[in-house]
C-alpha positions as CSV (number, residue, x, y, z in Angstrom):
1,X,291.1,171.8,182.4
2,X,294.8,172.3,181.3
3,X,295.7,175.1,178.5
4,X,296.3,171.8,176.2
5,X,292.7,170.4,176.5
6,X,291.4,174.0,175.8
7,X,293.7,174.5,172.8
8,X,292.7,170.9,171.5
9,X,288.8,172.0,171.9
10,X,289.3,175.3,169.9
11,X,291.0,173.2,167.3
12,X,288.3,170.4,167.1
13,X,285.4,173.3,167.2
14,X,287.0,175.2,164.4
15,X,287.2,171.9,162.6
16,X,283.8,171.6,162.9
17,X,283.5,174.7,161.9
18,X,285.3,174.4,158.6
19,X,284.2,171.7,157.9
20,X,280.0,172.6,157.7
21,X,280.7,175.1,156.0
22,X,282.5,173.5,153.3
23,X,279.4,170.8,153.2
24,X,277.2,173.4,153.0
25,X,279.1,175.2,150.2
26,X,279.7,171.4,147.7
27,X,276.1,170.5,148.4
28,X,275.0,173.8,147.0
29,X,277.3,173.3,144.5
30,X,276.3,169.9,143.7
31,X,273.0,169.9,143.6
32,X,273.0,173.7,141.4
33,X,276.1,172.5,139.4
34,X,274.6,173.8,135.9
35,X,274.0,177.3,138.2
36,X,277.4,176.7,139.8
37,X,279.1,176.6,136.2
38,X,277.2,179.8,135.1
39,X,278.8,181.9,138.6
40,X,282.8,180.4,137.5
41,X,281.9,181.6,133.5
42,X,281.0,184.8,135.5
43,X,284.6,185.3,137.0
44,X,286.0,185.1,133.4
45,X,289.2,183.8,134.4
46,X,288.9,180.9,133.0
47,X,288.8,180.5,129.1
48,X,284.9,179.1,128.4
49,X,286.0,175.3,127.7
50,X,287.7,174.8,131.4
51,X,284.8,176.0,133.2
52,X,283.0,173.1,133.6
53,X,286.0,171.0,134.5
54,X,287.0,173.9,136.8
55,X,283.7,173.5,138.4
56,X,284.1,169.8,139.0
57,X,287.4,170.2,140.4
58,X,286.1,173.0,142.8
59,X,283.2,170.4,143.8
60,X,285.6,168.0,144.6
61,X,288.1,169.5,146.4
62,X,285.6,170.8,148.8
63,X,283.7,167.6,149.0
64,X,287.8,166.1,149.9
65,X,288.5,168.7,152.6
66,X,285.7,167.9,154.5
67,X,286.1,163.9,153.9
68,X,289.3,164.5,155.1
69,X,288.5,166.6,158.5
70,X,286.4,163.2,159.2
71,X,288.9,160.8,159.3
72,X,292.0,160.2,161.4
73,X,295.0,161.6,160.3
74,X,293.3,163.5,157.3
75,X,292.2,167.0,159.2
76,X,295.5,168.7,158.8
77,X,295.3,168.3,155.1
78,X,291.8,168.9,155.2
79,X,291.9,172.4,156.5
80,X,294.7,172.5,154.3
81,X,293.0,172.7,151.7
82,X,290.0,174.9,153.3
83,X,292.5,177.8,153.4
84,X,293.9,177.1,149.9
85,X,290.5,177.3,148.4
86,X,289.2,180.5,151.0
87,X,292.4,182.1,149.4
88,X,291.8,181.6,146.5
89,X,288.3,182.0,145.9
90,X,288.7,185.9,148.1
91,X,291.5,186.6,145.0
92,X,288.9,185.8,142.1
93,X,286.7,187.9,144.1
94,X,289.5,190.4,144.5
95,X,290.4,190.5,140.4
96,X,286.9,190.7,139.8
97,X,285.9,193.7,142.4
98,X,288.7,195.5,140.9
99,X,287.7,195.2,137.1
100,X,284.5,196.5,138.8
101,X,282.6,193.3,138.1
102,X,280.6,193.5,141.4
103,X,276.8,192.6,140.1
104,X,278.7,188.3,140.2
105,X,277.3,186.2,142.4
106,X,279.9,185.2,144.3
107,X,278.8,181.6,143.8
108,X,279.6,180.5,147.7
109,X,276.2,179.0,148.0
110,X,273.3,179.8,150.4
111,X,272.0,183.7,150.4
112,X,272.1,185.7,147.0
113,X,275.6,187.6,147.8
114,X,276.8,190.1,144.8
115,X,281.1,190.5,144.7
116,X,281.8,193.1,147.7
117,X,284.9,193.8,149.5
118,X,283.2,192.0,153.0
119,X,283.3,188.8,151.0
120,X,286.8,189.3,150.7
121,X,287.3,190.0,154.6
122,X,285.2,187.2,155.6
123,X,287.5,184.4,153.0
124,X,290.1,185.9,154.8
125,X,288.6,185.9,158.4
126,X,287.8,182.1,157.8
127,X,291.1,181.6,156.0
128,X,292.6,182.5,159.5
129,X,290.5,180.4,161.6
130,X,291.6,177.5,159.4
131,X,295.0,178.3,160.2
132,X,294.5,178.3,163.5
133,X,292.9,175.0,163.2
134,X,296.0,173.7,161.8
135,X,298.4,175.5,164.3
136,X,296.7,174.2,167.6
137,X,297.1,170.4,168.3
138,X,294.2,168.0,168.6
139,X,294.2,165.6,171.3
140,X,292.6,163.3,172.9
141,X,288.9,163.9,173.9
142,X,286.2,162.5,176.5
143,X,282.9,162.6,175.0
144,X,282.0,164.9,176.7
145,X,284.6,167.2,175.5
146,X,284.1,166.0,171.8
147,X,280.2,166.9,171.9
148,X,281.1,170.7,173.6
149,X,283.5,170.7,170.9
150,X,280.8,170.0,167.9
151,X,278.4,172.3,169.6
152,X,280.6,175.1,169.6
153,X,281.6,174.6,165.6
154,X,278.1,173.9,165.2
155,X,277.2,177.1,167.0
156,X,279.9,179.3,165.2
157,X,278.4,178.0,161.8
158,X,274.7,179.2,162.7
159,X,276.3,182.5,163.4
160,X,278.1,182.5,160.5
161,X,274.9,181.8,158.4
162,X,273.3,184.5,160.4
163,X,276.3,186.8,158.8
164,X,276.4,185.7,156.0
165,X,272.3,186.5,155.2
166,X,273.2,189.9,157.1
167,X,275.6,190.8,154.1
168,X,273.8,189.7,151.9
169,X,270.4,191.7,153.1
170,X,272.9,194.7,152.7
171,X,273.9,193.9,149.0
172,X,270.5,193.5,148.2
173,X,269.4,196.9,149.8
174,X,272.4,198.5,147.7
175,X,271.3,197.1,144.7
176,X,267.8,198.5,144.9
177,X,268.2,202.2,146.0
């Protein structure tokens, strides 16, 4: 295996990657949207009247980055827009840590998971791995190749969840002592 085939399975792994994780995160959003609306009102960064509209656009956006890991030509943009949104949803957390607003749900979806600092570190962390998605090229796979390549973004996003129910066993302990 040349250093281009193993460059274009990291990239289609972390694609994979990405990409469940932003399903995961617009069908929790979707299918809690009234709950969704109450975590952006939360933030108060937004004046009351754009929150719901802010909320749709947040659905969709995710729901269009991983649409657009799935088709040809599209992934670029797709983790494009993965890394915008990881950016920008670490500085809401950011702004709101700092106003020492940390008893928010964060709102990401999945495991209760009040505002920390981690949160921030692990947008960022996944930020990076989107970029690195971006830098390496993609090309052609066997089949073989393409199913080691979904295993191993499917296997990074069980670990993930794993973390991510870690951190948020930890916020919960805080909370209650």
């Amino acid at each position: 295996m040349t250093d281009a085939d193993m460059f274009s399975l990291l990239a289609a792994a972390l694609t994979v990657f990405v990409s469940l994780i932003f399903a995961r995160a617009a069908w929790h959003k979707l299918s809690e949207f009234t709950e969704f609306t109450g975590f952006v009102a939360d933030y108060q960064l937004l004046p009351e009247r754009l929150v719901v509209p802010a909320s749709w656009a947040i659905v969709t956006a995710e729901t269009a980055s991983v649409a657009l890991q799935l088709v040809p030509g599209g992934r670029l943009l797709g983790l494009g827009i993965a890394v915008m949104m990881l950016l920008a949803y670490a500085g809401a957390m950011a702004v709101n840590i700092r106003r020492g607003r940390t008893a928010i749900e964060c709102g990401c979806g999945g495991a209760v998971q009040p505002l920390s600092w981690s949160l921030v570190v692990r947008n960022a962390i996944l930020a990076t791995m989107g970029l690195v998605a971006i830098a390496m090229p993609l090309g052609p796979m066997s089949a073989p190749d393409a199913i080691a390549a979904i295993g191993a973004g499917f296997a990074l996003w069980v670990g993930f969840l794993l973390i991510e129910q870690i951190l948020s066993n930890a916020s919960i302990a805080r909370l209650t002592r």
